[in-house]
ROBA-559203 format. One record per residue (C-alpha): residue in one letter; x, y, z. Coordinates in steps of 0.02 Angstrom, whole numbers, padded with zeros to 5 digits, always signed. Layout:
% ROBA-559203
AXYZ;...
//
This chain:
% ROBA-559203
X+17825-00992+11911;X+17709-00911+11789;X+17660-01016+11632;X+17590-00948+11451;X+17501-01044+11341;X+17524-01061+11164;X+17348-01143+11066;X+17386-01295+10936;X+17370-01245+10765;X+17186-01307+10708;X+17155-01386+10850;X+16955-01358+10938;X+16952-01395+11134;X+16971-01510+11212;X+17112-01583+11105;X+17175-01768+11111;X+17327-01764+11199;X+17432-01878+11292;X+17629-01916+11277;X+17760-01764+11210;X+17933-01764+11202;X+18062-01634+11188;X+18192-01629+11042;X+18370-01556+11097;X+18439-01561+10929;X+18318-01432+10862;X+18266-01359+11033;X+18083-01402+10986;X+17925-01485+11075;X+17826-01628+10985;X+17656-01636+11028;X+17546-01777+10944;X+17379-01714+10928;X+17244-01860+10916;X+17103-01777+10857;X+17170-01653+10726;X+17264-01823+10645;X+17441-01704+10671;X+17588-01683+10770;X+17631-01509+10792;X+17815-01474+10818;X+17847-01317+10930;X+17996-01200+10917;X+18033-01131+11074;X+18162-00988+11000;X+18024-00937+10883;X+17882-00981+10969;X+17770-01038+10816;X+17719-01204+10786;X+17759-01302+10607;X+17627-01454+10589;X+17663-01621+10520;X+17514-01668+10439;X+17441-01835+10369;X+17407-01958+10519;X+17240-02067+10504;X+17125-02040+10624;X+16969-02152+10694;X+16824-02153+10820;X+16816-02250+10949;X+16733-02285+11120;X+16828-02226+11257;X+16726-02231+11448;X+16567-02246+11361;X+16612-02079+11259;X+16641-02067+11055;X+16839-02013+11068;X+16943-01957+10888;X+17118-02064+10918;X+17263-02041+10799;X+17447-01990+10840;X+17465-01993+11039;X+17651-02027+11076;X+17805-01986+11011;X+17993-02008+11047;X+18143-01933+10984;X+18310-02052+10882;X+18436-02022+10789;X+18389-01929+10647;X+18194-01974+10654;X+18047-01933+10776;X+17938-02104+10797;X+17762-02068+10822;X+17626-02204+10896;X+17467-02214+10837;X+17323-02262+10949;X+17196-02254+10798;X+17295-02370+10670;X+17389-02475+10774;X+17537-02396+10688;X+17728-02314+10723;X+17813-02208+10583;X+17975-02120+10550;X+17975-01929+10533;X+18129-01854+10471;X+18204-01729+10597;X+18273-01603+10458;X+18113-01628+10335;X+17975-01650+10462;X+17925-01782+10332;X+17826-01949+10367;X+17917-02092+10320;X+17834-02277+10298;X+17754-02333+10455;X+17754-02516+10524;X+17579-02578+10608;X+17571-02672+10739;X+17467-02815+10788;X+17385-02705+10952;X+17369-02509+10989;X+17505-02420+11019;X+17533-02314+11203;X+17698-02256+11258;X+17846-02274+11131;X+18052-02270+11179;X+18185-02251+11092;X+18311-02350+11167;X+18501-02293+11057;X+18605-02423+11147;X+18513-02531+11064;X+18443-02453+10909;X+18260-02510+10929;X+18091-02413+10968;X+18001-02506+11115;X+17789-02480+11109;X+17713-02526+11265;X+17553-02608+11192;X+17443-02637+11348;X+17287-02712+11255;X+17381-02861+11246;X+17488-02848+11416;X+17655-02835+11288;X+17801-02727+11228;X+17832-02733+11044;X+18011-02706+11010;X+18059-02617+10831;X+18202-02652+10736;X+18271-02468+10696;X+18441-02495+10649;X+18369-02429+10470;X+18314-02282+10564;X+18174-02235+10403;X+18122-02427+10382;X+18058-02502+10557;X+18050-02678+10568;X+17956-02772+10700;X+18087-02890+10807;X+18009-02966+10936;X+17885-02949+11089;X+17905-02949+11256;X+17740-03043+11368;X+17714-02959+11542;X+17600-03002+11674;X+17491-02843+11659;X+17462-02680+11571;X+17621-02588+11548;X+17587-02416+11567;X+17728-02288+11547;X+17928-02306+11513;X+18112-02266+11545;X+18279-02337+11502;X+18443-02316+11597;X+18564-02340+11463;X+18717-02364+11590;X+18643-02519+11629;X+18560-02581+11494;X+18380-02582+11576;X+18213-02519+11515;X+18071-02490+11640;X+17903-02499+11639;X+17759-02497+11770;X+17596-02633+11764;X+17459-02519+11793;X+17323-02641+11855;X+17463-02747+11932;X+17532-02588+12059;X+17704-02667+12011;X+17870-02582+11926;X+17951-02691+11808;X+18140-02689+11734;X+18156-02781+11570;X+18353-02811+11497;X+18361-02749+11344;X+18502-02863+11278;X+18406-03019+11323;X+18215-02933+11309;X+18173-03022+11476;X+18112-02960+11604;X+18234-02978+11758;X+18153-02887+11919;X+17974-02836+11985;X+17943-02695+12117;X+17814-02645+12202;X+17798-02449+12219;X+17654-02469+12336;X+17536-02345+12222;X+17381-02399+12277;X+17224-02435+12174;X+17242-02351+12047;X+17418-02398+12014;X+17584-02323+11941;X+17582-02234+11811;X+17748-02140+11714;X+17921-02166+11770;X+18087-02114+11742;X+18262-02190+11775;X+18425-02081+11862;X+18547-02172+11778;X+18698-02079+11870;X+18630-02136+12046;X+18523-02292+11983;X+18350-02249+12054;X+18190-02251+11971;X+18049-02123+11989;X+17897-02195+11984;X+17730-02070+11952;X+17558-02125+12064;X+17434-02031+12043;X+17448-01903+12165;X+17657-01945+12220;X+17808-01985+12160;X+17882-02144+12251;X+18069-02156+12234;X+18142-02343+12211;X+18331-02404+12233;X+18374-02520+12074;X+18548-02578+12157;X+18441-02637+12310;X+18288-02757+12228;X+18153-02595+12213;X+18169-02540+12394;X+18094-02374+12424;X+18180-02222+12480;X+18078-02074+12462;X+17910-01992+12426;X+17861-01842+12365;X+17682-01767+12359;X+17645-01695+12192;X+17459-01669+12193;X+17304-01761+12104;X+17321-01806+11934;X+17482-01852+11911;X+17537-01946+11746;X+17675-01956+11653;X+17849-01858+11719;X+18012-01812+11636;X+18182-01806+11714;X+18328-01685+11675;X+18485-01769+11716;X+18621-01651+11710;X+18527-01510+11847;X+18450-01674+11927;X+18278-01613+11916;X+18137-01702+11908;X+17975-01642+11831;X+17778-01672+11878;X+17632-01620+11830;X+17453-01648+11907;X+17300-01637+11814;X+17150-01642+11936;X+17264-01495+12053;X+17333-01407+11912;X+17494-01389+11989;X+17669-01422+11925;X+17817-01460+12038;X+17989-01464+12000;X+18099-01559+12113;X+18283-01609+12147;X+18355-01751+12179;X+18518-01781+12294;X+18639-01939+12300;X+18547-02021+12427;X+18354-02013+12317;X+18287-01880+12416;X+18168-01764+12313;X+18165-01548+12366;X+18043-01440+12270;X+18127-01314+12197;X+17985-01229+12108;X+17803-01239+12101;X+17649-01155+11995;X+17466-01157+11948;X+17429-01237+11773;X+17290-01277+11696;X+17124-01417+11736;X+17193-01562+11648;X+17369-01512+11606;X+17492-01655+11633;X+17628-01741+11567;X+17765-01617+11566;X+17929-01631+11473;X+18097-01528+11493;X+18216-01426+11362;X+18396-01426+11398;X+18394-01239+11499;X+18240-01317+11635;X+18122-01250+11566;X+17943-01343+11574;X+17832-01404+11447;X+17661-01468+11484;X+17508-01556+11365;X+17336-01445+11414;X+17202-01535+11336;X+17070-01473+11393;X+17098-01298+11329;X+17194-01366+11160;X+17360-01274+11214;X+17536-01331+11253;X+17599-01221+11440;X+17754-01155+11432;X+17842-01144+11606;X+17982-01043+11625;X+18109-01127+11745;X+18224-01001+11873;X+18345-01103+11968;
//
């Protein structure tokens, strides 16, 4: 696989970039970029970006480095884009159609990962500052309300939700443990341990047709079996680096990228949890947390050169 790059509009390296998600309603790539206070939406038939401006931005201390946090996650409902905001604490609506911000709700910790789960019509925010999930009320999908919040016993770090079964997912990073909340009841209802090692789990997604979870380390994907309490069926090396993955149900592919190798893997996955690469290339230092559009193709966040990598998928 050969990847371009495309450089964010305004944006000086290294840009401040962590979670993107992939619109299939538009066929376009949101990218929150921290530092430029923007998200940039990407269309991949044109190949320009269109920028959503007007997202506060603030310094703060990150590893003993002066860091410029604003928008940093961002996940796609029905109708509206919600966007998390590490600098203000805050989620807001955009407006598919208008790429308008609507009125944003703040929450009483940062923001990190956000989900929007449509069985139930809310926006999950894994808040790990506080070792919580705060759970958003977005049956008004332009008028968030906060619901309620759901206490772990760690930091959650990344998210998934298998809407067959009415589960969300999310790992405890400092914990090494995989945890499946119900989102009926809000309570959690299993813990796993994907045996990650020290520096723990870190994105996941769910196969809701076969009922595993994929569960990123840092340098592998381990593959657990929800039906049978977390018990792990496969591996699959992916490099160093690893973060946050994306999973593409109907060609069962599943999608990593490593930072520290700048490699990205696409994998399948068979009935029985067993990962094959079916493609592999050279990315960028840095580059991680992929996404997928609907045709395979793969998306991928290069901070360190300010540039989202397009990789073109051949099955």
């Amino acid at each position: 696989m050969v990847s371009k790059s495309v450089a964010l509009p305004g944006s000086d390296a290294p840009a401040s970039l962590d979670y993107i998600a992939y619109e299939p309603a538009h066929n376009r790539v949101w990218v929150p970029v921290g530092n430029t206070g923007s998200v940039d939406v990407y269309d991949v038939a044109s190949g320009n970006f269109t920028r959503v401006d007007g997202f506060k931005t603030a310094e703060r201390e990150y590893k003993g480095k002066k860091r410029t946090m604003g928008p940093s996650a961002v996940s796609i409902g029905d109708g509206f884009a919600y966007v998390g905001n590490r600098a203000t604490s805050e989620v807001c609506p955009v407006d598919l159609t208008s790429l308008k911000p609507g009125k944003c709700v703040k929450l009483p910790s940062p923001t990190d990962g956000v989900a929007y789960v449509g069985s139930a019509k809310e926006v999950w925010v894994t808040t790990p500052k506080t070792q919580t999930i705060a759970v958003l009320d977005a049956s008004k999908p332009d008028a968030l309300k906060i619901k309620t919040s759901i206490k772990l016993e760690g930091d959650p770090e990344g998210y998934a939700s298998d809407g067959t079964r009415g589960v969300f997912f999310t790992n405890l990073e400092d914990k090494n443990k995989t945890v499946a909340i119900d989102v009926a009841t809000h309570k959690p209802k299993a813990t796993w341990t994907p045996d990650c090692g020290e520096a723990g789990p870190r994105g996941l997604v769910a196969d809701a047709a076969r009922g595993f979870v994929y569960v990123a380390c840092t340098d592998h994907i381990a593959v657990l079996d929800a039906a049978h309490d977390g018990a792990q069926i496969g591996k699959l090396d992916a490099g160093a680096g690893v973060d946050n993955i994306d999973w593409l149900e109907p060609q069962r592919l599943l999608y990593v990228a490593a930072g520290k190798s700048a490699t990205v893997t696409i994998a399948r996955a068979d009935d029985k949890g067993q990962l094959t690469v079916v493609a592999a290339g050279s990315t960028s230092a840095g580059a991680r947390n992929p996404v997928a559009d609907a045709s395979g193709n793969a998306y991928v966040a290069d901070s360190m050169g300010a540039k989202l990598l397009v990789v073109p998928f051949q099955p």
